[in-house]
C-alpha positions as CSV (number, residue, x, y, z in Angstrom):
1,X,0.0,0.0,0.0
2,X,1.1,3.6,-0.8
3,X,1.8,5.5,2.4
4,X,-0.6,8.1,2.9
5,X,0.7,12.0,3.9
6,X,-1.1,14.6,5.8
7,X,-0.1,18.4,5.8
8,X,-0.6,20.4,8.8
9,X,0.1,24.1,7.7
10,X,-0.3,27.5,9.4
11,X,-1.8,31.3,8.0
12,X,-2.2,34.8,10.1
13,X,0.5,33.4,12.6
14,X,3.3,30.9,13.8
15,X,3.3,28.7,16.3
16,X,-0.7,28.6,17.5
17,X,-0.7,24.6,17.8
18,X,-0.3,22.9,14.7
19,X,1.8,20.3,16.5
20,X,-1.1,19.5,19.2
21,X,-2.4,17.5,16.1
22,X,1.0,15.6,16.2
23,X,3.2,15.0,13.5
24,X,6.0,12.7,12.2
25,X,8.0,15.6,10.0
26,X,9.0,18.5,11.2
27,X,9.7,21.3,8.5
28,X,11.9,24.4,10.3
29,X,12.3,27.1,7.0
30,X,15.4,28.5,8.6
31,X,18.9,28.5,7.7
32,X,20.2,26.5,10.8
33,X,21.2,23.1,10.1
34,X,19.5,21.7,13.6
35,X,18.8,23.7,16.7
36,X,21.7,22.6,18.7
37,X,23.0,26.1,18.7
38,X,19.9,28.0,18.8
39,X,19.4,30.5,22.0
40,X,17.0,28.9,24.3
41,X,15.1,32.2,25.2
42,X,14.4,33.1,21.3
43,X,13.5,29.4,19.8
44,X,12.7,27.1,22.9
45,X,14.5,24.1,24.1
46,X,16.7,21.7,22.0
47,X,15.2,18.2,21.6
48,X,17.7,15.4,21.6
49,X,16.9,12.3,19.7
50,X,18.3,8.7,20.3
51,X,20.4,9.3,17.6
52,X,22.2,12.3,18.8
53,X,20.1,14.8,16.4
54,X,19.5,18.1,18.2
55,X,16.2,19.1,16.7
56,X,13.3,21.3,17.0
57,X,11.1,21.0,20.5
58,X,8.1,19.8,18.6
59,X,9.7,16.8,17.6
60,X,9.1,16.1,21.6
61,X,5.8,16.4,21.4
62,X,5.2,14.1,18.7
63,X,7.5,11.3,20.3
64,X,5.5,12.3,23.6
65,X,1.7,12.1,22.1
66,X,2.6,9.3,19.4
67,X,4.7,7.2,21.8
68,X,7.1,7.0,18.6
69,X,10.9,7.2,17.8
70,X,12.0,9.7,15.5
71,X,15.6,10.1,14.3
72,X,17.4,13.5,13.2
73,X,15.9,12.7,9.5
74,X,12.7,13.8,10.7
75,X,13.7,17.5,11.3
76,X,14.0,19.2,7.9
77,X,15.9,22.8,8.1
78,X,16.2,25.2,4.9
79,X,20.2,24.8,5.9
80,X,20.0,21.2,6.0
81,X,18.5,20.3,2.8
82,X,20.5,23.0,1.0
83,X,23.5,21.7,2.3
84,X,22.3,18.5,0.9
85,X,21.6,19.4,-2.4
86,X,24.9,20.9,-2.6
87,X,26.5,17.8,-1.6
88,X,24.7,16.1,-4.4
89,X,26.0,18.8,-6.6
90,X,29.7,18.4,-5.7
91,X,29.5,14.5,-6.1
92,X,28.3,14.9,-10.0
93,X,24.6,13.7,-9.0
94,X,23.2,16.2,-11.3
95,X,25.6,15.7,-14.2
96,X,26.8,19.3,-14.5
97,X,23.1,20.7,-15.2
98,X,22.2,24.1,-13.2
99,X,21.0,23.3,-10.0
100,X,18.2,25.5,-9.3
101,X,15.1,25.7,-6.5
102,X,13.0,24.5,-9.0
103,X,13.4,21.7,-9.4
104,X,16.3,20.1,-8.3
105,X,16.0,21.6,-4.7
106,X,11.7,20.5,-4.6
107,X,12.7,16.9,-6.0
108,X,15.3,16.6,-3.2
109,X,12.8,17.5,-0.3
110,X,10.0,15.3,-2.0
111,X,12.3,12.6,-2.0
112,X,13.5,13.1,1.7
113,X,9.9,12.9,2.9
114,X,9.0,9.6,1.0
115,X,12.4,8.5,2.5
116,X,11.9,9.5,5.7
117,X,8.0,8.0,5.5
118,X,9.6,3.9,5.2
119,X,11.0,4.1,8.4
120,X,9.5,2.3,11.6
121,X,9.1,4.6,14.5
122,X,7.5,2.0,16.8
123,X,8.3,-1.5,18.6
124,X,6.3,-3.1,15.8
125,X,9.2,-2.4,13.1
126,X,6.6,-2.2,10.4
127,X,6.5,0.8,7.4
128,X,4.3,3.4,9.0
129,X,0.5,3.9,6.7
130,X,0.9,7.5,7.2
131,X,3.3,10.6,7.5
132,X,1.7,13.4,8.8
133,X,4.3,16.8,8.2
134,X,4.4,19.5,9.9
135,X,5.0,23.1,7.9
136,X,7.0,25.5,10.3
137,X,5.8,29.3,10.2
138,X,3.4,31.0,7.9
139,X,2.5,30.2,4.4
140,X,3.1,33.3,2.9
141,X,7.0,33.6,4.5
142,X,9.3,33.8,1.6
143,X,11.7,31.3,3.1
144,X,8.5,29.0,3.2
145,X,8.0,29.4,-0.9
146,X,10.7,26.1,-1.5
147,X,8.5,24.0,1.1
148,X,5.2,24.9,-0.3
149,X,6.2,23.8,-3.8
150,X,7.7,20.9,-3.0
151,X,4.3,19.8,-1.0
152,X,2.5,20.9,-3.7
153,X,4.2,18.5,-6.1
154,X,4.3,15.7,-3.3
155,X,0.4,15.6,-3.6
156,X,0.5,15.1,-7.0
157,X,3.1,12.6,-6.7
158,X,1.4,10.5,-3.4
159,X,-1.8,10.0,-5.8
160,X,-5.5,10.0,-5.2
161,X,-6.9,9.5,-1.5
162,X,-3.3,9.3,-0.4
163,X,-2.9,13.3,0.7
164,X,-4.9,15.4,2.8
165,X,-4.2,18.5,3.9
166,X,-5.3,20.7,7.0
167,X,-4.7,24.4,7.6
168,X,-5.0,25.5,11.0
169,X,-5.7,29.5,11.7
170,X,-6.8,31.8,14.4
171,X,-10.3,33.6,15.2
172,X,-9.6,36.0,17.3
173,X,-11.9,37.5,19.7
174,X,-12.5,41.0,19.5
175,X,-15.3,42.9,21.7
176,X,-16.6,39.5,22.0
177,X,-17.4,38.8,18.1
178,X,-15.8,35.7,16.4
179,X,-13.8,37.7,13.4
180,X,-13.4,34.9,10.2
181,X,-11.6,37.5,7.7
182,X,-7.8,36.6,9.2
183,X,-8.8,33.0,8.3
184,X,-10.4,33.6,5.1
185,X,-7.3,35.6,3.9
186,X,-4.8,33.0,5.3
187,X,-7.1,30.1,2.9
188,X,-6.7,32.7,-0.1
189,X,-3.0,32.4,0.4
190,X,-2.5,28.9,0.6
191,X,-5.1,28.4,-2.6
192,X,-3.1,30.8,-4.6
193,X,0.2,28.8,-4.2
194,X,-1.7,25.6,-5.0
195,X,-2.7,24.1,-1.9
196,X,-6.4,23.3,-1.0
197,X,-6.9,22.4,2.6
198,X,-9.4,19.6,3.2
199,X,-9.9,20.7,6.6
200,X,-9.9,23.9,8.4
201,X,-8.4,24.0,12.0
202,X,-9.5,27.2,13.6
203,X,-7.7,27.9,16.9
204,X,-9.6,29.6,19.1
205,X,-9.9,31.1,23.0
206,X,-13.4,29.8,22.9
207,X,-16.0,27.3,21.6
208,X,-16.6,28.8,18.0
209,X,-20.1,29.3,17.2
210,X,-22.9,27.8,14.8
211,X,-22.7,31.4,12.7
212,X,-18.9,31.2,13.0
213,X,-18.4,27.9,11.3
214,X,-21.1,28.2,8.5
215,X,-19.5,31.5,7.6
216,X,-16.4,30.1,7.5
217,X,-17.5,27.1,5.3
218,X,-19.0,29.5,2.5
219,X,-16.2,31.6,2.0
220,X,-13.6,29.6,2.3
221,X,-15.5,26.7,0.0
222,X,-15.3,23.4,2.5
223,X,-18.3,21.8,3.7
224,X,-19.3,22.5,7.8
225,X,-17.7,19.4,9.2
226,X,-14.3,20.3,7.8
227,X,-14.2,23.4,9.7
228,X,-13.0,21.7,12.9
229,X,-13.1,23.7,16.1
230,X,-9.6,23.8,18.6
231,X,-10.9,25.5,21.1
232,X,-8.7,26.4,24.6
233,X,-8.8,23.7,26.6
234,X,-8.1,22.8,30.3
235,X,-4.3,21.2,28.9
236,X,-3.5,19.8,25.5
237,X,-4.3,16.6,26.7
238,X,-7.9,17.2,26.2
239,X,-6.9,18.2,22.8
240,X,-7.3,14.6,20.7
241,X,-10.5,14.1,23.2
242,X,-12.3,17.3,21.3
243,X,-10.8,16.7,18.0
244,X,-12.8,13.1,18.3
245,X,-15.9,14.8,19.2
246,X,-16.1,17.0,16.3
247,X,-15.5,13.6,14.0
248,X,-12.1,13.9,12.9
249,X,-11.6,10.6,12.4
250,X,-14.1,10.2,10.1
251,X,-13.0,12.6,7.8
252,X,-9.4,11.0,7.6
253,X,-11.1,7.4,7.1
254,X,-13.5,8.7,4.2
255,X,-10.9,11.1,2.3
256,X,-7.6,9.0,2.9
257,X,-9.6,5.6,2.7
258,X,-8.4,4.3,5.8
259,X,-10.6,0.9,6.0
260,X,-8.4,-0.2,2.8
261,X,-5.7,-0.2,5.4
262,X,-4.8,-3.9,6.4
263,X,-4.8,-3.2,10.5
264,X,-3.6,-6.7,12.7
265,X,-6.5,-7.3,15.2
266,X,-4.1,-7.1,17.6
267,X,-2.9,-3.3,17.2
268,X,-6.5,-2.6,16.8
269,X,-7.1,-4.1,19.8
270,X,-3.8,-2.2,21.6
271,X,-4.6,1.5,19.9
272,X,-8.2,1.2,21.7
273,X,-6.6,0.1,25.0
274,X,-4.7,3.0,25.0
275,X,-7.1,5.8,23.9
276,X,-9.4,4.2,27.0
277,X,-6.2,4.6,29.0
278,X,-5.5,8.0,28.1
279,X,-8.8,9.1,28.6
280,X,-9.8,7.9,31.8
281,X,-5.9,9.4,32.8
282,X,-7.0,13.2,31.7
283,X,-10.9,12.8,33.3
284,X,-9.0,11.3,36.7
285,X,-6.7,14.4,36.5
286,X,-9.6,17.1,36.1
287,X,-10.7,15.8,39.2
288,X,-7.7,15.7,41.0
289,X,-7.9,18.4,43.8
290,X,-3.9,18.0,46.0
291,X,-1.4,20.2,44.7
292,X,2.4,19.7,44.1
293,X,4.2,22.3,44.1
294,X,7.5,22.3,42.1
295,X,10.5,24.7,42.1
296,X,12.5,25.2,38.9
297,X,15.0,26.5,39.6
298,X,16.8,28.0,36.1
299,X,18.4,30.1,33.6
300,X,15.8,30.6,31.4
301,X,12.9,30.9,32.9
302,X,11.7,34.0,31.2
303,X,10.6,31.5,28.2
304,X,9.2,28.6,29.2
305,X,9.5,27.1,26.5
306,X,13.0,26.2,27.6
307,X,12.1,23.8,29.4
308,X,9.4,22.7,27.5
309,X,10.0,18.9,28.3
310,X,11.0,19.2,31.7
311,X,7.3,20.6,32.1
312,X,5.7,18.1,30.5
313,X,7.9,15.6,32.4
314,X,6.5,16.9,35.9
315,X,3.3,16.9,34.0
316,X,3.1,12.9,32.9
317,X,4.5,12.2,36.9
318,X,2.2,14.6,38.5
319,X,-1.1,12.4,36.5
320,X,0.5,9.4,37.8
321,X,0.4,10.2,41.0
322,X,-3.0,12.1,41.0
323,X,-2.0,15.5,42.0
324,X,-2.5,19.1,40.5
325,X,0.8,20.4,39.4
326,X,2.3,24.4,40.2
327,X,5.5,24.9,39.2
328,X,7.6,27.9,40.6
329,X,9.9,29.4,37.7
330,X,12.1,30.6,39.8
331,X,15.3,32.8,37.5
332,X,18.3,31.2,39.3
333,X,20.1,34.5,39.6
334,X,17.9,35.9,41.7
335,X,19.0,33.8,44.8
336,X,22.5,34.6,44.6
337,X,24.2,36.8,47.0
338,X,24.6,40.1,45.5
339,X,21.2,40.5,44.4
340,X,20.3,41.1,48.1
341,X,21.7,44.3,47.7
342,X,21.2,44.9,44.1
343,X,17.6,44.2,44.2
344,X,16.2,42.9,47.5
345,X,12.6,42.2,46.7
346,X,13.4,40.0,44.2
347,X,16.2,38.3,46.3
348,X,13.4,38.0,49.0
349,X,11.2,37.0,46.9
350,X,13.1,34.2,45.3
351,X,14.1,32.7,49.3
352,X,10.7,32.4,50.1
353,X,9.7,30.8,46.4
354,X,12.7,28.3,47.5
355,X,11.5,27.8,51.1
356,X,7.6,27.0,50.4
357,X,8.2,24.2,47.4
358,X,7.7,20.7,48.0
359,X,10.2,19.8,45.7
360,X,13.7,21.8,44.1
361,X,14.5,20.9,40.4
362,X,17.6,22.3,38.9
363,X,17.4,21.9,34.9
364,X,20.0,21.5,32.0
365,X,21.8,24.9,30.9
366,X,25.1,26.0,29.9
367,X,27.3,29.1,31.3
368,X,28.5,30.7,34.6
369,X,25.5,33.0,34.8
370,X,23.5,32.0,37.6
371,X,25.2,29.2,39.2
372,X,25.5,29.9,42.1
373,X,21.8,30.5,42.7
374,X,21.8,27.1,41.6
375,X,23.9,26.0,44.5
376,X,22.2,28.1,46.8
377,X,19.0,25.7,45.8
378,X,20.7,22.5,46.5
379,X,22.5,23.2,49.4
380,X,19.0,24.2,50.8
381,X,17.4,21.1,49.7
382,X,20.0,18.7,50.9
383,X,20.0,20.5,54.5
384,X,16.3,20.8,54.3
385,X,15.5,17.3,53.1
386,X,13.1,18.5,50.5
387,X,13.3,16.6,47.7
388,X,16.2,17.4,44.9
389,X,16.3,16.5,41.4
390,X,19.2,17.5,39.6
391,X,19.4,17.7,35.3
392,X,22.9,17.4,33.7
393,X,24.0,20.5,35.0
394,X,22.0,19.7,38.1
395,X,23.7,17.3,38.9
396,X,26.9,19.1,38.2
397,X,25.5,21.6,40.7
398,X,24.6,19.1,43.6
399,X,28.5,17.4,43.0
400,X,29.6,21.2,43.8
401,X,27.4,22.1,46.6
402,X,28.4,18.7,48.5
403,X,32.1,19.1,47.6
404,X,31.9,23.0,49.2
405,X,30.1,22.3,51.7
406,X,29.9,18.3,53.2
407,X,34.0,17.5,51.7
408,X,35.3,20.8,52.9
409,X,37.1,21.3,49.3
410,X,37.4,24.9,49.0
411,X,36.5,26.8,45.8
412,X,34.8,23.6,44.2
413,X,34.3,24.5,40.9
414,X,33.6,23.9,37.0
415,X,35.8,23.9,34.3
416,X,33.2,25.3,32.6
417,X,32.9,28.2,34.8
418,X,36.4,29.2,35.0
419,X,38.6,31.0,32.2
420,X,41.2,28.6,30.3
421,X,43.7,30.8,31.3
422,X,42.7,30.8,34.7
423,X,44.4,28.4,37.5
424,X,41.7,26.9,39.8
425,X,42.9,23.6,41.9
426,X,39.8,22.0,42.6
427,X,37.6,21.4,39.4
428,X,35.4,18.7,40.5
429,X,33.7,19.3,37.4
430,X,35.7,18.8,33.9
431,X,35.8,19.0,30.1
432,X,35.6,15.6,28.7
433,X,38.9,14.9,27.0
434,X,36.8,13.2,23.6
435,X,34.6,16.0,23.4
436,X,36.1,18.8,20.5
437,X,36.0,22.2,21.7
438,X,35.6,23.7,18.4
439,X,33.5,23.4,16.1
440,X,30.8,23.7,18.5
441,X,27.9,22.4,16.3
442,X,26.9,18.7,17.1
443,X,30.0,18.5,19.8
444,X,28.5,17.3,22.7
445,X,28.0,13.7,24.0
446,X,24.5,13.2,22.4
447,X,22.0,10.3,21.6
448,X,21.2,7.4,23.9
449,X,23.5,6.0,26.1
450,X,23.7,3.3,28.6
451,X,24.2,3.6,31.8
452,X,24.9,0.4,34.5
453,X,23.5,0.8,38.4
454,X,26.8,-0.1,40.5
455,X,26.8,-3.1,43.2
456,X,26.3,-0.8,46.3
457,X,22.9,0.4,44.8
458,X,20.6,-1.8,46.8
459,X,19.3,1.3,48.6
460,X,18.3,3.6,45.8
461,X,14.6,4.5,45.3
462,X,15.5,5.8,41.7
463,X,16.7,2.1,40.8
464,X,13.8,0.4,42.2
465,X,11.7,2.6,39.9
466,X,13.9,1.5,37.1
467,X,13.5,-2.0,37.7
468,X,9.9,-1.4,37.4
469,X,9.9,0.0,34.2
470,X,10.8,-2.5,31.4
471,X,11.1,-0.2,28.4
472,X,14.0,2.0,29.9
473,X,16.2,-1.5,30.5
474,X,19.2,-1.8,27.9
475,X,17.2,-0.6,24.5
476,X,20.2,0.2,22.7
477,X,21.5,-2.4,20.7
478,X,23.9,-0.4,18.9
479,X,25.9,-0.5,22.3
480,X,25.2,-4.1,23.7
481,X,22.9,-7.2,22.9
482,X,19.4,-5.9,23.7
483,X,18.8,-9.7,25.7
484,X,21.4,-8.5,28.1
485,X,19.3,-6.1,30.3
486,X,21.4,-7.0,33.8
487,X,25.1,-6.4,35.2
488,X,27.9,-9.1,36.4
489,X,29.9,-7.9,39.4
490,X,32.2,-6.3,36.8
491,X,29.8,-4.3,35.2
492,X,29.4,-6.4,32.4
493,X,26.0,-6.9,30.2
494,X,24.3,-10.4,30.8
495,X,20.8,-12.1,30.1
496,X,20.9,-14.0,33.0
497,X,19.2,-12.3,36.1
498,X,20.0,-12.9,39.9
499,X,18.8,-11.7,42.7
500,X,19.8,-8.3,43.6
501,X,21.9,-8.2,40.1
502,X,22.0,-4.4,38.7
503,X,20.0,-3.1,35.7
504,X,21.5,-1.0,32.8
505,X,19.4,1.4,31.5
506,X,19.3,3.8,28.4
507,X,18.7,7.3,28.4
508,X,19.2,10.6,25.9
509,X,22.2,12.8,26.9
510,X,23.5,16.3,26.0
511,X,26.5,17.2,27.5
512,X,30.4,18.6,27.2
513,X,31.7,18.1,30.8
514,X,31.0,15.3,33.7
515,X,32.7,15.0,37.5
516,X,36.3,14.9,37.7
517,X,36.7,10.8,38.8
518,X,39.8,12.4,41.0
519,X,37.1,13.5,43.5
520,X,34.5,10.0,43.6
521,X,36.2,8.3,46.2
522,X,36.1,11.7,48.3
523,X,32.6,12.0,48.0
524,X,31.7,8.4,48.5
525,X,33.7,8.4,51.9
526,X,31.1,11.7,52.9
527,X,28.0,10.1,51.7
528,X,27.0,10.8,48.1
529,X,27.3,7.7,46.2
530,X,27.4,7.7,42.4
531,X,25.0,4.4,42.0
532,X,25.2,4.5,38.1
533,X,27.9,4.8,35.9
534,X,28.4,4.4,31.8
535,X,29.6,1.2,30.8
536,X,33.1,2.0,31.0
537,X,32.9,2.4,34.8
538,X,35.1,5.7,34.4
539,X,31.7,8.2,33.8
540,X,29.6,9.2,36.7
541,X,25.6,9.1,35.8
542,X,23.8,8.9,38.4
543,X,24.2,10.1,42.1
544,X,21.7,9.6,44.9
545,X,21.9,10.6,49.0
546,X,21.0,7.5,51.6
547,X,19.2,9.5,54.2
548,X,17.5,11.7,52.1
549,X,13.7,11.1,51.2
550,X,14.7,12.2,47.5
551,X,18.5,13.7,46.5
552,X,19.0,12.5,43.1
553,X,21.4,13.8,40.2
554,X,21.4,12.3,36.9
555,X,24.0,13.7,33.8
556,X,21.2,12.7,31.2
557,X,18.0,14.2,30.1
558,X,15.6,11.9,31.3
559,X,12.6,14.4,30.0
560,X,13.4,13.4,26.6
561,X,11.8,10.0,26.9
562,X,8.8,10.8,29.3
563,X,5.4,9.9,27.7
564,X,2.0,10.7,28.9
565,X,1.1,7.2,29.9
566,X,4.6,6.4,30.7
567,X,6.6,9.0,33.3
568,X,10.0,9.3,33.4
569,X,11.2,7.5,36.7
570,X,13.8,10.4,37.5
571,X,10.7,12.5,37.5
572,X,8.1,10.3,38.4
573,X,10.2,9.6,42.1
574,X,11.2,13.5,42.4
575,X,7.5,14.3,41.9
576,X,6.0,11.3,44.0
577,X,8.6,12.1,46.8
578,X,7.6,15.9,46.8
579,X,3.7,15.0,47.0
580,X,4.2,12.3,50.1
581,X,3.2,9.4,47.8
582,X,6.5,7.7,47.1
583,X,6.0,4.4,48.5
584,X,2.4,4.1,46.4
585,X,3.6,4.7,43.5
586,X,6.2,2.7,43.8
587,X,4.0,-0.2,45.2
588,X,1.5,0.6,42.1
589,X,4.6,0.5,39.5
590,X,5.7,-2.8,40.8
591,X,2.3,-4.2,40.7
592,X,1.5,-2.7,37.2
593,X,5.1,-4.6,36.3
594,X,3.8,-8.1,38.0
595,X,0.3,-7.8,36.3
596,X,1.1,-6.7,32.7
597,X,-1.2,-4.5,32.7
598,X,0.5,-1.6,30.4
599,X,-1.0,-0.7,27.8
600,X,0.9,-0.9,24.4
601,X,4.3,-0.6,26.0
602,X,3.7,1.8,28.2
């Protein structure tokens, strides 16, 4: 069967929610080739994928929503397929014929797509039946034009029923009248560069009305059930919940032919498992009425969007574990020491943000700026025993902190924080001698990596979560055989299980430095053990505090494979411990583990 490709496109503005209808491609018409160097405060986080690609945050939504694996392929820039074409040109591909836009350039990015399309994303390693692409920005941007006509083409190209396209556009409110006329300029637009959407998706601050839609059918020439309502909702959970309502799923079956589609009973049965799951998990979450409340302690909290997976981490473990979520964005600069006297209401302010969470999370980030705000928080949270989670740098932050303060190693500090030329004895943080400082695109530690839970980690809470969760347990076969999902003595993979016998476990990473080994020994004879390492034995992963309801540091991004029916376990522990409900959820996760009752994998 021919694989089937829907559109999602967006007029009058950017970035309104055409990926709340999830996607598998992500098309980014600027000249970057990934977003690994992009400033966090102007685009939003960085995504990592298992294979290292440092892509645009949306891809994290569709892993998250789709419960899918996508690879850097699936993040098309401008720069990345004009570097590509070039390429070709270099080699001789187009046998000394000018390479132009049209249509060497439109060819190339039709052909990336259909590539792209073949590959499994899921445990099932089947072809997926559909693509569904994602257009970045505006039709109507010039540095959109290339895009358009290539999509334009790929219709003609897919063939009939094997295409659909849906254009999603504001209504705004004004003076409390629906206004259509942005939406009906937007469809001109994308008509005039030969697109027709089959449906409409009109975002919206509230329910549109009868008048609204039939208006919006009759000029923009679709019939009323393809003007599909996306209404503000309580989260964007609720999101596939009203697009079923308004029968979107009929409207893909009849115009893309779905029931030609040869479905195994068994996914059948699966997918509706899992759409029960999911909606019984948003309903149960309306009604929750406790409230967690989280700390987040960052660089870059003046865009959330920063830390857009981080938020939707604490999200999935805060549902799991029935509670309301509030999370304090608290700007990590603020609790340093000289803003008391630069600015003390917002010093003040910050202290008392600090002392009134039930949990302190310090994120991922890069730079001196606000450090030691960040040490401020865990110091206070290790003293306090209030639960700690610490990201990569959070981590790096906690190994500081307890160095300074519990080890008595004065001026305890990062490489990364202190000049080159600078002398500074104690670096208990260092540059990893593999990593390349220049050029600095793509030069981190990236992708999935393993990581093995040490001997003396009987103790850790973190680990019994792991242990509960069976797709986080040695999925990278590119590293080891994926039957081996346990640890000999010597850190060795095995198949063969005994009692007590460590897991290893994969997870995404992003990072230049990692703790000095010179200092491990120090900090273990103190009482902050590092209870996973990378297979090597020489790279510290993990660290986690005995007597401590929740002090943990991990140098991966465990956000980056949370899904809505399946938490994190970093987060999922750090959230349950903050809420008092640790020991249920981990009961309930062990049960859930003994009963198979997870749903499609998760």
């Amino acid at each position: 069967m021919s694989t089937k490709y829907v559109l999602v496109s967006g007029g009058v503005i950017s970035g309104i929610g055409k990926g709340v209808i999830v996607t598998s491609i992500k098309i980014d018409p600027y000249m970057n080739i990934d977003a690994g160097l992009m400033n966090p405060l102007e685009h939003g986080e960085c995504f990592v994928l298992d294979d290292g690609g440092e892509v645009d945050l949306d891809l994290g939504n569709y892993e998250r929503y789709l419960n899918i694996t996508l690879g850097r392929d699936n993040n098309i820039t401008t720069g990345k397929i004009y570097k590509h074409v070039i390429d070709l040109e270099r080699k001789g591909h187009y046998l000394g014929k000018t390479v132009q836009i049209v249509p060497h350039l439109t060819d190339a990015l039709q052909d990336w797509i259909q590539n792209v399309a073949q590959v499994p994303v899921d445990s099932t390693g089947e072809r997926p039946d559909i693509c569904i692409i994602e257009l970045g920005g505006t039709v109507g941007d010039i540095e959109s034009a290339p895009f358009i006509e290539a999509l334009r083409c790929l219709r003609r190209r897919a063939g009939p029923y094997n295409f659909f396209h849906c254009h999603v556009s504001l209504i705004p409110v004004i003076n409390g009248e629906q206004k259509t006329k942005p939406t009906q300029a937007a469809i001109k637009d994308v008509r005039s560069v030969g697109l027709s959407p089959d449906i409409i998706g009109c975002r919206c601050e509230e329910p549109l009305k009868g008048p609204t839609k039939e208006k919006l059918a009759s000029y923009c020439q679709v019939e009323l059930d393809q003007v599909v309502a996306v209404h503000d909702v309580p989260s964007t959970y609720h999101v596939p919940l009203l697009l079923e309502t308004q029968g979107l799923i009929s409207i893909l079956r009849e115009m893309l032919r779905l029931d030609d589609v040869s479905i195994p009973a068994s996914l059948v049965r699966s997918g509706e498992q899992t759409w029960e799951t999911w909606k019984n998990l948003v309903t149960t979450n309306d009604r929750a009425y406790e409230t967690v409340k989280i700390c987040l302690v960052g660089k870059y909290t003046t865009l959330q969007d920063s830390y857009l997976s981080v938020r939707k981490s604490l999200e999935h473990a805060s549902m799991r574990c029935e509670r309301k979520l509030e999370i304090i964005w608290l700007n990590s600069s603020d609790l340093e020491s000289e803003m008391e006297e630069k600015s003390p209401p917002a010093f003040y302010k910050a202290r008392h943000q600090l002392c009134t969470a039930s949990g302190i999370l310090v994120p991922g980030g890069f730079g001196e700026r606000g450090t030691e705000g960040m040490v401020a928080a865990a110091k206070w949270a290790r003293e306090k025993k209030i639960p700690y989670l610490g990201i990569c740098l959070g981590m790096q932050i906690a190994v500081i902190e307890f160095c300074r303060n519990v080890c008595g190693i004065q001026g305890a500090q990062s490489a990364e924080f202190v000049k080159e030329d600078a002398v500074a004895e104690n670096k208990v943080i260092i540059h990893m001698a593999e990593i390349s400082k220049t050029p600095m695109g793509a030069s981190q530690r990236l992708g999935l990596k393993n990581t093995v839970f040490q001997e003396n980690s009987d103790f850790s809470k973190l680990r019994k979560l792991y242990e509960t969760e069976a797709p986080y347990v040695n999925r990278l076969p590119a590293a080891s055989d994926p039957t081996k999902k346990y640890a000999t003595a010597d850190g060795e993979p095995t198949s063969k299980p005994s009692p007590g016998q460590p897991p290893i476990i994969s997870e995404r990473h992003r990072h230049r430095y990692e703790v000095n080994p010179t200092y491990v020994e120090t900090m273990a004879s103190h009482g902050l053990d590092f209870i996973g390492k990378d297979e090597s034995g020489e790279r510290m992963e993990i660290l986690e505090l005995r007597d401590h309801p929740w002090f943990v540091g991990v140098q991966y991004h465990p956000e980056y494979l949370s899904r809505v029916l399946r938490p994190s376990m970093p987060y999922l522990g750090f959230v349950a411990a903050a809420a008092g409900c640790l020991d249920r959820v981990m009961a309930d996760s062990d049960r859930d583990r003994r009963d198979g009752s997870l749903v499609n994998g998760v």
